[in-house]
DRENGU-94845 format. One record per residue: x negated, y negated, z of N, C-alpha, C, O in turn; residue number from 1. Coordinates in nm, 2 decimals. Each point is the difference from the previous one (the first is absolute). Layout:
<sites>
SITE     nu     nv     nw    cau    cav    caw     cu     cv     cw     ou     ov     ow  nr
SITE      X      Y      Z      X      Y      Z      X      Y      Z      X      Y      Z NUM
...
</sites>
This chain:
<sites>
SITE     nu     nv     nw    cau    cav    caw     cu     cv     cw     ou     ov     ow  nr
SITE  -3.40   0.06   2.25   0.05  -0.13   0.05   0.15   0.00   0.01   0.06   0.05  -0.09   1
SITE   0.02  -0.10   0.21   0.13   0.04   0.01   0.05  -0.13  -0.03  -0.08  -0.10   0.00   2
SITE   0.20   0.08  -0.03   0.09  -0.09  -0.11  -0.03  -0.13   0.10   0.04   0.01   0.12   3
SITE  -0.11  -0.11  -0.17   0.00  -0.13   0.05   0.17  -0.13  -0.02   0.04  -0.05  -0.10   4
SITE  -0.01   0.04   0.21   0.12  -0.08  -0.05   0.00  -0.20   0.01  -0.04  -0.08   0.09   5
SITE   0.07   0.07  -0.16   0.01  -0.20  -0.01   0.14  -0.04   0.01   0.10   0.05  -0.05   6
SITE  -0.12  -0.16   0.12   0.15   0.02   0.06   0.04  -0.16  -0.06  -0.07  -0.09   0.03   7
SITE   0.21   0.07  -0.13  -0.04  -0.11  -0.03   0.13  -0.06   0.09   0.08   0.08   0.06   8
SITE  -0.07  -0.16  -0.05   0.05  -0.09   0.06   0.12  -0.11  -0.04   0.03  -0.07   0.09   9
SITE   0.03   0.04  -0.21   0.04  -0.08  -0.02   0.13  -0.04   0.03   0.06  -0.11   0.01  10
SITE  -0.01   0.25   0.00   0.19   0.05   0.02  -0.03  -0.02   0.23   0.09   0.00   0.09  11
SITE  -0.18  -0.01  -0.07  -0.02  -0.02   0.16   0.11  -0.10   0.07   0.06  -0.09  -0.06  12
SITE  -0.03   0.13   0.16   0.12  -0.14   0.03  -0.11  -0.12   0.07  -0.12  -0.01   0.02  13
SITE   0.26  -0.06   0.02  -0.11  -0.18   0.05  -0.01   0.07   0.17   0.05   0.10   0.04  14
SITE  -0.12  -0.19   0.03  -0.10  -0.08  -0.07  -0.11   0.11  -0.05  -0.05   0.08   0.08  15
SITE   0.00  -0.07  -0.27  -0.08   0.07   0.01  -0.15   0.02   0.04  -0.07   0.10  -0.04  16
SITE   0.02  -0.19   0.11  -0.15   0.00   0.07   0.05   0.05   0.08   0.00   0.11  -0.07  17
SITE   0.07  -0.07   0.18   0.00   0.05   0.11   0.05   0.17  -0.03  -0.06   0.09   0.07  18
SITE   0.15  -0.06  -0.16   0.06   0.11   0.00  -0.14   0.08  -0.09  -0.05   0.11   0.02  19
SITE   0.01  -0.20  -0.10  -0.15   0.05  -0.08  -0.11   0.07   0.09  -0.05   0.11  -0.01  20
SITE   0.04  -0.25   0.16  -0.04   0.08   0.07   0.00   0.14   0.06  -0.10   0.06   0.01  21
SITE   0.19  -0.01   0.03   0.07   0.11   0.07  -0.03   0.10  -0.11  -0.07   0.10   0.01  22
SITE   0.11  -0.14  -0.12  -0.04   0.13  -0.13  -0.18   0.04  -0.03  -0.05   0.09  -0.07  23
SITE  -0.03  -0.20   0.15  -0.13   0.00  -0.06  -0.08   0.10   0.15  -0.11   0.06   0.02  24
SITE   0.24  -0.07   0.08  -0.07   0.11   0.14   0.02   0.15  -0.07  -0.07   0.08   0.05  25
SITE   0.14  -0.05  -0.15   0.05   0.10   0.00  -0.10   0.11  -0.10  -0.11  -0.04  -0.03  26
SITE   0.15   0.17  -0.03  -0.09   0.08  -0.07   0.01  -0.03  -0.15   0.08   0.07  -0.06  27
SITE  -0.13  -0.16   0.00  -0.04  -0.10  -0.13  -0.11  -0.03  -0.03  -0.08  -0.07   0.07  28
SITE   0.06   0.10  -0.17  -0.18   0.03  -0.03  -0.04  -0.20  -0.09  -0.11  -0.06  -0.01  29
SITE   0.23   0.00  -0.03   0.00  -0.11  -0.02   0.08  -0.08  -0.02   0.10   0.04  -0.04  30
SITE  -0.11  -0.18   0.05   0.14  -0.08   0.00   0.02  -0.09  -0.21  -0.07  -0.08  -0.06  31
SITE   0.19   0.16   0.01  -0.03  -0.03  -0.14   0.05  -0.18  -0.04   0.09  -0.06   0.07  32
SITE  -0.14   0.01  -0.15   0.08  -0.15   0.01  -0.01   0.03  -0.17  -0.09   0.04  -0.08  33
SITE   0.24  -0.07   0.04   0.05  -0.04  -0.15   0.02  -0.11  -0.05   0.12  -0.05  -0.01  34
SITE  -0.25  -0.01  -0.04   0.03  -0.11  -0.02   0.04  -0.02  -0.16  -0.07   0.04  -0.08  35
SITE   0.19  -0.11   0.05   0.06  -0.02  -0.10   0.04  -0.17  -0.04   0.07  -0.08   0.06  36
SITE  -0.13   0.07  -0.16   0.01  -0.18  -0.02   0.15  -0.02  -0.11  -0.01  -0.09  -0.08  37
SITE   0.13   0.16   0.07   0.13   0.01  -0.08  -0.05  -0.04  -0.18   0.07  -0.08  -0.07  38
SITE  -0.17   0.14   0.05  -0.02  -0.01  -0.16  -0.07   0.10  -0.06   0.02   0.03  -0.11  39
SITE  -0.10   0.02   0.19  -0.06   0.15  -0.05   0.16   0.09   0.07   0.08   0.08  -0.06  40
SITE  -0.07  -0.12   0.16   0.16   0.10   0.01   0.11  -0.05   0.05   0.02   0.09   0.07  41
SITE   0.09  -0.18  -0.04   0.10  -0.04  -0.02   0.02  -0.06   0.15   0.05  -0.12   0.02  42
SITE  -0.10   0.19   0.09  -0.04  -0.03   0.12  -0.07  -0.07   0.08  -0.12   0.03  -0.01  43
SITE   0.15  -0.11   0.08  -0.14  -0.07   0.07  -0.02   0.00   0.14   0.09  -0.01   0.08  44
SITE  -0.23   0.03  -0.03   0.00   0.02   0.16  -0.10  -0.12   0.03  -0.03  -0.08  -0.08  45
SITE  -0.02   0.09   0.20  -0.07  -0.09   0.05  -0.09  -0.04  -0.06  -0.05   0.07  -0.09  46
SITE   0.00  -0.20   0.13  -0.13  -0.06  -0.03  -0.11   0.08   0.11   0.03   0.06   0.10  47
SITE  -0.16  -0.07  -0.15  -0.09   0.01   0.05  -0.01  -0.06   0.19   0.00   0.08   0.10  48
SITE   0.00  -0.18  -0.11   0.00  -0.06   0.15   0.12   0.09   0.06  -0.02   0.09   0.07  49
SITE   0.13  -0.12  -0.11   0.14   0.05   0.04  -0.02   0.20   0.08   0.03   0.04   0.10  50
SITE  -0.11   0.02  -0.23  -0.05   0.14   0.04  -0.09   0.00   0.13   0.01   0.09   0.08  51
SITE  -0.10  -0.20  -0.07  -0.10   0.04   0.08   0.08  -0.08   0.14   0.00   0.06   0.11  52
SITE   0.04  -0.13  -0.12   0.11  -0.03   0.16   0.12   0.14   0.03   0.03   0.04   0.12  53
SITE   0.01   0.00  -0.21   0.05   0.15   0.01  -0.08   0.10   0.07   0.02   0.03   0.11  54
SITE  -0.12   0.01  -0.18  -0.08   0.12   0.04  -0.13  -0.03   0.09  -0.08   0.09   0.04  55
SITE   0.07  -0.21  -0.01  -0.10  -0.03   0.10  -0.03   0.06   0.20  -0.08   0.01   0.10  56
SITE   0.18   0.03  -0.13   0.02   0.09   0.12  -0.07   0.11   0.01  -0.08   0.03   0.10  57
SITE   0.11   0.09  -0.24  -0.03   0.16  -0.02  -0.15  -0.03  -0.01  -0.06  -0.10  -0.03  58
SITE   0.01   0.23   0.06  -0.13   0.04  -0.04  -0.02   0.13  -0.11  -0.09   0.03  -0.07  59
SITE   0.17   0.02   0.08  -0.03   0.13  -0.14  -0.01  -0.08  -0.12   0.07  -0.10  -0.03  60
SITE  -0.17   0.16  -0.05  -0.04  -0.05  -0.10   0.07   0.00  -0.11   0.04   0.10  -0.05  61
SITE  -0.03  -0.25  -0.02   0.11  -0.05  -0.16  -0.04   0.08  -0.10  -0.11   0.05  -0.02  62
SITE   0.23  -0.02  -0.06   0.00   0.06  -0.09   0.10  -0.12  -0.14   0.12  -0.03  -0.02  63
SITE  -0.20   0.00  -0.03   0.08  -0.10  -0.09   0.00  -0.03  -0.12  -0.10  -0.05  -0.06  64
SITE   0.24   0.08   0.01   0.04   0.00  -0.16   0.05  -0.13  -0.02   0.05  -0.08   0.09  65
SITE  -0.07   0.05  -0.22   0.00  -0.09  -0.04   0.08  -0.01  -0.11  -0.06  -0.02  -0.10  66
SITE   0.22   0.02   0.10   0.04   0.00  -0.14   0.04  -0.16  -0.02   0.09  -0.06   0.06  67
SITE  -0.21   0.01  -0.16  -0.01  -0.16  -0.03  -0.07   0.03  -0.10  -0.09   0.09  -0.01  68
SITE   0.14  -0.19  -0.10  -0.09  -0.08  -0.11  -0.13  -0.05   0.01  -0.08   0.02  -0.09  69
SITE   0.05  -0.11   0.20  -0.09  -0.07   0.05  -0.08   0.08   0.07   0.03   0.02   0.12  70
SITE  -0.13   0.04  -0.16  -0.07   0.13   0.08  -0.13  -0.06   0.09  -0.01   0.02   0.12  71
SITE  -0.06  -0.09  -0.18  -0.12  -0.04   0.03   0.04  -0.13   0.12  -0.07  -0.01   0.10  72
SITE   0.17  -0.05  -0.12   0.04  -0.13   0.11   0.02   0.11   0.10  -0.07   0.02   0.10  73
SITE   0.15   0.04  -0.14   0.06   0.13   0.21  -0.11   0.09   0.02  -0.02   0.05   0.11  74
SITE  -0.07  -0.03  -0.23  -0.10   0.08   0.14  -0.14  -0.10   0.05  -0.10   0.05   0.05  75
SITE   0.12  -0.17  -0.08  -0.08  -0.07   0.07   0.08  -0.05   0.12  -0.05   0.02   0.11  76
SITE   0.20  -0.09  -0.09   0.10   0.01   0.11  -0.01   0.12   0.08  -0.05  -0.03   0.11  77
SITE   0.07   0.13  -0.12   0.02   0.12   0.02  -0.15   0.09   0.06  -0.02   0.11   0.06  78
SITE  -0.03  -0.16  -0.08  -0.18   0.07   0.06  -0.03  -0.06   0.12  -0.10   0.04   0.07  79
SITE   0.19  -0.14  -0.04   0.00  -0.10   0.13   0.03   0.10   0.12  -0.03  -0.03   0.12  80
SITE   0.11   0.16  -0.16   0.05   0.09   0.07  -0.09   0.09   0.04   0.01   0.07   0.11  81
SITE  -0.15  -0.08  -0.23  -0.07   0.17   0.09   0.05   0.12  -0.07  -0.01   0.11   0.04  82
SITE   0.09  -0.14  -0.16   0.09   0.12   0.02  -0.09   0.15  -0.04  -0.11  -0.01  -0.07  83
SITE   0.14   0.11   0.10  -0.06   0.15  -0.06   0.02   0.02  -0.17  -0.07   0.07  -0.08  84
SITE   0.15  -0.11   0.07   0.08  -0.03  -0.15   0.06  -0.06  -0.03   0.10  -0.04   0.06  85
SITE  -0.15  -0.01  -0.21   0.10  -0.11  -0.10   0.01   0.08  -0.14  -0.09   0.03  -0.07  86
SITE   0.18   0.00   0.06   0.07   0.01  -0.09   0.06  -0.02  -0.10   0.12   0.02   0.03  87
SITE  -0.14  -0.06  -0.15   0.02  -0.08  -0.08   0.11   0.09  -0.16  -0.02   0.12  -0.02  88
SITE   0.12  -0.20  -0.06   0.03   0.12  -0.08  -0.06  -0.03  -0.10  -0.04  -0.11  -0.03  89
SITE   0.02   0.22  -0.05  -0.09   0.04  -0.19   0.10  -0.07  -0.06  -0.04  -0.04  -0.12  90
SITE   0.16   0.01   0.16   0.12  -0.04  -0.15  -0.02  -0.14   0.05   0.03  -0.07  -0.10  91
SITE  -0.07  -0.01   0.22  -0.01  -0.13   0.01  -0.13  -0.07  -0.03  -0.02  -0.12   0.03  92
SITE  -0.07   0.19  -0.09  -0.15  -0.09  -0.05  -0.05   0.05  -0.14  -0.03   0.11  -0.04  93
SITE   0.02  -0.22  -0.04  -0.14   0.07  -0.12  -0.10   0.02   0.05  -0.03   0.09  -0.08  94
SITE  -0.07  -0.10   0.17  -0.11   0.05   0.01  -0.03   0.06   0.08  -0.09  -0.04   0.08  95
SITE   0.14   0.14  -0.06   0.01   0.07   0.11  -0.11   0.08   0.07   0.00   0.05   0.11  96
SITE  -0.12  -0.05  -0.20  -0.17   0.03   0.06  -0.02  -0.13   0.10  -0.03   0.00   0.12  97
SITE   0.06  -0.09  -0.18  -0.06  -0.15   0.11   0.10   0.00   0.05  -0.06  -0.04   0.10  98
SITE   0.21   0.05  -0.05   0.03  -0.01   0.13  -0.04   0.09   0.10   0.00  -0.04   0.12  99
SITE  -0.03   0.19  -0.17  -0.06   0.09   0.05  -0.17  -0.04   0.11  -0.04   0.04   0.11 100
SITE   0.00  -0.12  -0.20  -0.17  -0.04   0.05   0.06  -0.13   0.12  -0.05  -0.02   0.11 101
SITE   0.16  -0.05  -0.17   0.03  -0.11   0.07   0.04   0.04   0.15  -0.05  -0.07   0.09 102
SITE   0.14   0.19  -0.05   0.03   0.00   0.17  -0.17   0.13   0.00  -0.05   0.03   0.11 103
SITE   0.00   0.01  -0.20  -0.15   0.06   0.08  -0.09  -0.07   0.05  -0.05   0.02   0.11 104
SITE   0.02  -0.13  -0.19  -0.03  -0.13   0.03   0.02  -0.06   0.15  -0.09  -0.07   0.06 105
SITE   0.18   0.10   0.00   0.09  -0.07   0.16  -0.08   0.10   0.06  -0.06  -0.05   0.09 106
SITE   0.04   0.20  -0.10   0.02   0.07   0.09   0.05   0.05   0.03  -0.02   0.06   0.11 107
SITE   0.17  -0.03  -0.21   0.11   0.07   0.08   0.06   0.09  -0.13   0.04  -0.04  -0.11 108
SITE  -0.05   0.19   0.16   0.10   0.08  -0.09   0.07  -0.01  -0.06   0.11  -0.02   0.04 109
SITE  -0.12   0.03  -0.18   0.07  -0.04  -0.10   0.13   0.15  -0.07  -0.02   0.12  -0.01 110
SITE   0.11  -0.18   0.00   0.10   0.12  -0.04   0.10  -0.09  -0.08   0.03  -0.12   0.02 111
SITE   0.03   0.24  -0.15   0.02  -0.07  -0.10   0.15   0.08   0.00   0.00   0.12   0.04 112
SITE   0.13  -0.17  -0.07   0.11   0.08   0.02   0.07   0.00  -0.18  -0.04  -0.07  -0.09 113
SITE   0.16   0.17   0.10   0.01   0.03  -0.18   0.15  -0.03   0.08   0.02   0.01   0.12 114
SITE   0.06  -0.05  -0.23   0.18   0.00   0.00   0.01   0.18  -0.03  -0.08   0.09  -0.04 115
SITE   0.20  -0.10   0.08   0.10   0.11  -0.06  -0.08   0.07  -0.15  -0.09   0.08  -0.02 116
SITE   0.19  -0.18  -0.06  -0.08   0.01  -0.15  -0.09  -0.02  -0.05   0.00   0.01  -0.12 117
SITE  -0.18  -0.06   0.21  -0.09   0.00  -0.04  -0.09   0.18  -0.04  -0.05   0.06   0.10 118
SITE   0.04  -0.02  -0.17  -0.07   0.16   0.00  -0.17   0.00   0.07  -0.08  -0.09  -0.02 119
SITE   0.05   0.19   0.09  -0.11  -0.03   0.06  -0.09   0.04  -0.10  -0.11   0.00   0.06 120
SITE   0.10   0.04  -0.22  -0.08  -0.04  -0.09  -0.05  -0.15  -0.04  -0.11  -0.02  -0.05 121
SITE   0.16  -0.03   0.07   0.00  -0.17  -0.01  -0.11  -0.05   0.09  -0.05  -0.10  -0.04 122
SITE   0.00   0.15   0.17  -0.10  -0.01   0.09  -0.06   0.08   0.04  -0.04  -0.01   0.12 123
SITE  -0.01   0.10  -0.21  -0.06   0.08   0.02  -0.18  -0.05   0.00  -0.08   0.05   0.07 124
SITE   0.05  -0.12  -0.14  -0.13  -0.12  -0.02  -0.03  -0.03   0.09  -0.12   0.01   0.02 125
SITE   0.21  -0.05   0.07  -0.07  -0.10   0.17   0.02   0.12   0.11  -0.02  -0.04   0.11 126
SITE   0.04   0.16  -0.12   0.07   0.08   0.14  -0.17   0.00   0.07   0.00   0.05   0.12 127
SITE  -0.11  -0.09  -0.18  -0.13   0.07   0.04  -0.02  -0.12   0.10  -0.09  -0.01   0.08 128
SITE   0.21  -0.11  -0.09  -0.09  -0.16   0.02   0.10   0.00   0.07   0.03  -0.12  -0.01 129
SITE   0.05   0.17   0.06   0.13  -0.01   0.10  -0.01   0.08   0.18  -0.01   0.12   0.01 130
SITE   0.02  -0.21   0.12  -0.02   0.10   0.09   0.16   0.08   0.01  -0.01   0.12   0.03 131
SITE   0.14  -0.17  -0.04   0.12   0.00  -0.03   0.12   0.01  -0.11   0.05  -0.10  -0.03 132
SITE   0.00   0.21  -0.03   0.11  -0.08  -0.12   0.10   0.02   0.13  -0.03   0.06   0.10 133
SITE   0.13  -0.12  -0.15   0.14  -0.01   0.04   0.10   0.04  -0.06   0.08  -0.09  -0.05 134
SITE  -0.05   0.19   0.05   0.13   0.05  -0.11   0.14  -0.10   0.06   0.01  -0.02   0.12 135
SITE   0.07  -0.02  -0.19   0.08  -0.08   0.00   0.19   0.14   0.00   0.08   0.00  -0.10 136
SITE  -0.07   0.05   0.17   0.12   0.06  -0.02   0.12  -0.03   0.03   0.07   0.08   0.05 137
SITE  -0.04  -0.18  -0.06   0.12  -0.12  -0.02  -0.06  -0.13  -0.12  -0.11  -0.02  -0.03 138
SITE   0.20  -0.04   0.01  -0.02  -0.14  -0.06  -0.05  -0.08   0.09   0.08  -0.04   0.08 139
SITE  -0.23  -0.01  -0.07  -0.01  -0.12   0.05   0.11  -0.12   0.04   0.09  -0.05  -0.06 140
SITE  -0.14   0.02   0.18   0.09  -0.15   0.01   0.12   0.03   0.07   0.06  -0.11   0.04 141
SITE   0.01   0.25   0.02   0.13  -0.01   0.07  -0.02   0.13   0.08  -0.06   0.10  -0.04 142
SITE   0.13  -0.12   0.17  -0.01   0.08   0.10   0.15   0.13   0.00   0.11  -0.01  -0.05 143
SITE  -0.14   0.09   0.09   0.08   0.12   0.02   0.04   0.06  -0.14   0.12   0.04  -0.02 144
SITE  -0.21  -0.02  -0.09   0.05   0.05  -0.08   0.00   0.16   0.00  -0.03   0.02   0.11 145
SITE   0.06   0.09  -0.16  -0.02   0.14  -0.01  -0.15  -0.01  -0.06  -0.04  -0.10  -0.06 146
SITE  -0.03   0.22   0.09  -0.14   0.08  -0.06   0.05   0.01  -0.15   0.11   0.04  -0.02 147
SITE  -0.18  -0.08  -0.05  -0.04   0.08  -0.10  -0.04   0.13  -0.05  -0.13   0.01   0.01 148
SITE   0.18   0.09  -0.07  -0.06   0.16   0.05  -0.11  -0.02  -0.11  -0.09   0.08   0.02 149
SITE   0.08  -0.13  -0.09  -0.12  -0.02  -0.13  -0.12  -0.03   0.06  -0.11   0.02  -0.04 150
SITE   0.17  -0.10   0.16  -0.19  -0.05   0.06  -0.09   0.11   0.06  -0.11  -0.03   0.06 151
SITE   0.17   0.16  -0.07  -0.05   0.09   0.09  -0.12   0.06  -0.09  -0.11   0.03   0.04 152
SITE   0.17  -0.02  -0.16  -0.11   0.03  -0.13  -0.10  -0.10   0.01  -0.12   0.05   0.01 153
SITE   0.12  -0.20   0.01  -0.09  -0.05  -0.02  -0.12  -0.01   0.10  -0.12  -0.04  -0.02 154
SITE   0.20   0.10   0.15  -0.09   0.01   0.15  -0.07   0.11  -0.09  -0.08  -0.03  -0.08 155
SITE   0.10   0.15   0.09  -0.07   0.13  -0.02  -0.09  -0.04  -0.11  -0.10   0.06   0.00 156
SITE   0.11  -0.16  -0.12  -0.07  -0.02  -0.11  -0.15  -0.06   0.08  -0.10   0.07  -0.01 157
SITE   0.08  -0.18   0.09  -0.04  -0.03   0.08  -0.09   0.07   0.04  -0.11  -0.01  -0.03 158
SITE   0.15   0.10   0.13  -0.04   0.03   0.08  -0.12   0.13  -0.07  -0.11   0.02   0.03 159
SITE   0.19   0.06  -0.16  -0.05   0.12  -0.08  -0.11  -0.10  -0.07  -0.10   0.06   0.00 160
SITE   0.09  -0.19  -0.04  -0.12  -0.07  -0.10  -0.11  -0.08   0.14  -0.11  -0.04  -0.01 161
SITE   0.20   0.04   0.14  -0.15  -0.03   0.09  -0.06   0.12   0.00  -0.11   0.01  -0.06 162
SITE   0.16   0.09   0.10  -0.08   0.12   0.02  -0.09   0.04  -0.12  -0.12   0.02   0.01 163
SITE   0.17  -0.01  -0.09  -0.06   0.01  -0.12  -0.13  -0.11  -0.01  -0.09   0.05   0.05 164
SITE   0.08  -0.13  -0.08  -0.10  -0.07  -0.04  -0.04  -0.11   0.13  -0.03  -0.11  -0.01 165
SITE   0.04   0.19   0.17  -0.05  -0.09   0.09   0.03  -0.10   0.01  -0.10  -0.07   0.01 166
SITE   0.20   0.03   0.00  -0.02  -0.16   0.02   0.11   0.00   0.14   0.09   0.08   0.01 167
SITE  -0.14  -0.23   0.10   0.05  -0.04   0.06   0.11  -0.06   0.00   0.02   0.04   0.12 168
SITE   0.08  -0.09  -0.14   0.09  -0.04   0.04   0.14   0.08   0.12   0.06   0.10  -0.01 169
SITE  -0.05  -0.17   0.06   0.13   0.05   0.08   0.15   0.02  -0.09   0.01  -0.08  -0.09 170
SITE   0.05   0.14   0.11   0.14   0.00  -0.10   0.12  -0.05   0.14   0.03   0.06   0.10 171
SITE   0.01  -0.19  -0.15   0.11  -0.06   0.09   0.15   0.05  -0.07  -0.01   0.06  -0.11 172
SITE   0.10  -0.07   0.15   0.15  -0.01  -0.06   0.09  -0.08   0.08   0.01  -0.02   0.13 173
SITE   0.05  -0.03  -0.22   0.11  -0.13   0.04   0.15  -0.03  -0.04   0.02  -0.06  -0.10 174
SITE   0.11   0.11   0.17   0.07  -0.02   0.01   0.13   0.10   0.00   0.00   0.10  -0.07 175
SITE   0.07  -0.12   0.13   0.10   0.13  -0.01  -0.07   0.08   0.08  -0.02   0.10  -0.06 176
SITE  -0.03  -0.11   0.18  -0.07   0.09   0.12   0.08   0.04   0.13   0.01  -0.05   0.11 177
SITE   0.03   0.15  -0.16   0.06   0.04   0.16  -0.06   0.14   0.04  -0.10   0.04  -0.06 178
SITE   0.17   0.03   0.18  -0.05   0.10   0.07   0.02   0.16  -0.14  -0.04   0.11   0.00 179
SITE   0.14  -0.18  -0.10   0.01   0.10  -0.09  -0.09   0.02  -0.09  -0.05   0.10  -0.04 180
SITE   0.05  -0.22  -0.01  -0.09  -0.05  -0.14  -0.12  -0.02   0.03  -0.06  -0.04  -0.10 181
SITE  -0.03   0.04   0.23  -0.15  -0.01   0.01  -0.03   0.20   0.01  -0.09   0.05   0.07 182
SITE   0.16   0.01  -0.13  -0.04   0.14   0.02  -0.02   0.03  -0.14  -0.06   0.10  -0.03 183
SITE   0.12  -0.20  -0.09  -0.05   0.04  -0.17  -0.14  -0.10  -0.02  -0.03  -0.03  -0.11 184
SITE  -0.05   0.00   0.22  -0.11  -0.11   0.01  -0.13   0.07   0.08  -0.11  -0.04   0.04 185
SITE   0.17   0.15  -0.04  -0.10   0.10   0.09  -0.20  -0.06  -0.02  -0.09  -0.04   0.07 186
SITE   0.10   0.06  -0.24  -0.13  -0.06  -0.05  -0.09  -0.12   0.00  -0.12  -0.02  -0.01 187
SITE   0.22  -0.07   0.05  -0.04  -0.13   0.06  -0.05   0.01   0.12   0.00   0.10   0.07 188
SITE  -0.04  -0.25  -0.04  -0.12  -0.04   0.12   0.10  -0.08   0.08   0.01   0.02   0.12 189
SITE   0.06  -0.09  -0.17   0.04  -0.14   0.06   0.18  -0.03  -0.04   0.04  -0.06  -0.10 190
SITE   0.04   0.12   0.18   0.15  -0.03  -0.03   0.02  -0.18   0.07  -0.04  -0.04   0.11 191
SITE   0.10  -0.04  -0.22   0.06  -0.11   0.05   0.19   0.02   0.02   0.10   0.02  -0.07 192
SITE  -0.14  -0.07   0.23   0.16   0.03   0.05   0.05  -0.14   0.03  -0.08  -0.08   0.06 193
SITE   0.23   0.05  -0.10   0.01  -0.17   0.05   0.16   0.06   0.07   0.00   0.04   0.12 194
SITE   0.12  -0.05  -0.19   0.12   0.04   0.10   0.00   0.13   0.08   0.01  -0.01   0.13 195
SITE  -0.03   0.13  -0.20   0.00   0.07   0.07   0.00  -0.06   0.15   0.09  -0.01   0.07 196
SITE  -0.24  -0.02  -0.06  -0.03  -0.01   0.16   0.09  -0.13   0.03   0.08  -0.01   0.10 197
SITE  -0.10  -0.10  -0.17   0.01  -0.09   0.09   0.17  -0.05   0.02   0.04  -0.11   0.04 198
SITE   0.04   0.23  -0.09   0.15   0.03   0.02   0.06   0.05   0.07   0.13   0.00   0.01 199
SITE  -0.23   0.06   0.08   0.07   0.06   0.10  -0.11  -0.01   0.10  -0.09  -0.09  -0.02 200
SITE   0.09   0.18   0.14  -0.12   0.03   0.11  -0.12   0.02  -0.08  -0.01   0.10  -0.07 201
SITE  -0.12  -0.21   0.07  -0.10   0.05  -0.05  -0.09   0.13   0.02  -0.07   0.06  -0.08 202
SITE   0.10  -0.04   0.23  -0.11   0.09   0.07   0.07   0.15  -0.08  -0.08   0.07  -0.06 203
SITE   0.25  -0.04   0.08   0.07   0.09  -0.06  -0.09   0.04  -0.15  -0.08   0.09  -0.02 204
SITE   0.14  -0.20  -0.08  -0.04   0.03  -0.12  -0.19   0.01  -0.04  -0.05   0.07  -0.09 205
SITE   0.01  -0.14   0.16  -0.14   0.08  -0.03  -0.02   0.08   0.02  -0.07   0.07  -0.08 206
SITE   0.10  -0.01   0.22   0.01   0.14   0.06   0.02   0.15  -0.12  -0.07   0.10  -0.02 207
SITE   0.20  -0.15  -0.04   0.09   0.06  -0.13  -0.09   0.02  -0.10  -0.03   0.10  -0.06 208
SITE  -0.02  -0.24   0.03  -0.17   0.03  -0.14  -0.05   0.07   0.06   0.00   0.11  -0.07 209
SITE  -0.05  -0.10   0.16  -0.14   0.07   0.02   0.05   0.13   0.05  -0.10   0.05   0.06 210
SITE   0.21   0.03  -0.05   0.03   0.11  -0.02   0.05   0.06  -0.08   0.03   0.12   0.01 211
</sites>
């Protein structure tokens, strides 16, 4: 399977429905939406309605994280979308089997993302009940940070314990993604790209990923 890319959106200029558009003609396997309520991370983006008057244009299919406290309110908001994925983080719920059952429940792919400093021994319990993790290689919550070189261990850990013991999930990575740093991500399924592309010519810089 060749590297799937999600393209997030948030660094997009105005108006962003329309420029959204133009990015969703192009070679992007999905359009990512970060939703952040400024208390699980310091940052805040749209509301639900606000997202779906945004992205109501595109058709490539949602990819959506969820860094919020309130897990269970946004993925009942948030399923309104259809999306292919909700994503939820391990360090924002105690029960994290029943939020797991809770978006299977919808119908919709469930994927669970780790911070930085989360170790992927910590989740190793749910990887069998997961279609997605999300390796986190920046700090949640802020755009254009550098990669993390540490997250690259955690892709390959991944990737060495699906194969090993079968299990499904996709391995996503998130942040600090450019034309340099999606080449230590080789092992992954799913690169999430947000400035990179949407800082310059989009058609250019995807072109650049995907070579």
């Amino acid at each position: 399977m060749s590297m799937k890319i999600s393209a997030s959106f948030l660094d997009i200029k105005e108006p962003k429905s329309e420029e959204l558009k133009k990015l969703d003609k192009l070679d992007v396997d999905f359009i990512h939406l970060d939703v952040m309520d400024g208390i699980f991370v310091e940052n805040k983006t749209y509301n639900c309605e606000e997202f779906c008057d945004i992205v109501k244009f595109t058709t490539k299919p949602k990819d959506i994280h969820l860094m919020v406290c309130d897990v269970k309110n946004n993925i009942d908001e948030f399923s309104k979308l259809n999306p292919k994925f909700i994503t939820f983080h391990y360090e924002a719920v105690s029960e994290v089997a029943s939020v797991i059952n809770y978006i299977k429940e919808k119908g919709i792919n469930v994927g669970m993302s780790i911070k930085p400093s989360t170790d992927i021994s910590e989740i190793v319990e749910y990887l069998d009940y997961l279609d997605l993790v999300l390796v986190m290689s920046v700090e949640p919550g802020k755009g254009g940070q550098s990669f993390i070189e540490e997250s690259t261990k955690k892709i390959e850990q991944l990737y060495d314990l699906r194969n090993k013991k079968h299990y499904h999930y996709l391995i996503e990575v998130d942040g600090g993604i450019n034309d340099k740093t999606i080449k230590k991500c080789s092992k992954a399924d799913i690169c999430v790209v947000g400035s990179f592309i949407t800082k310059q010519d989009y058609k250019e810089a995807i072109d650049k990923l995907r070579n």
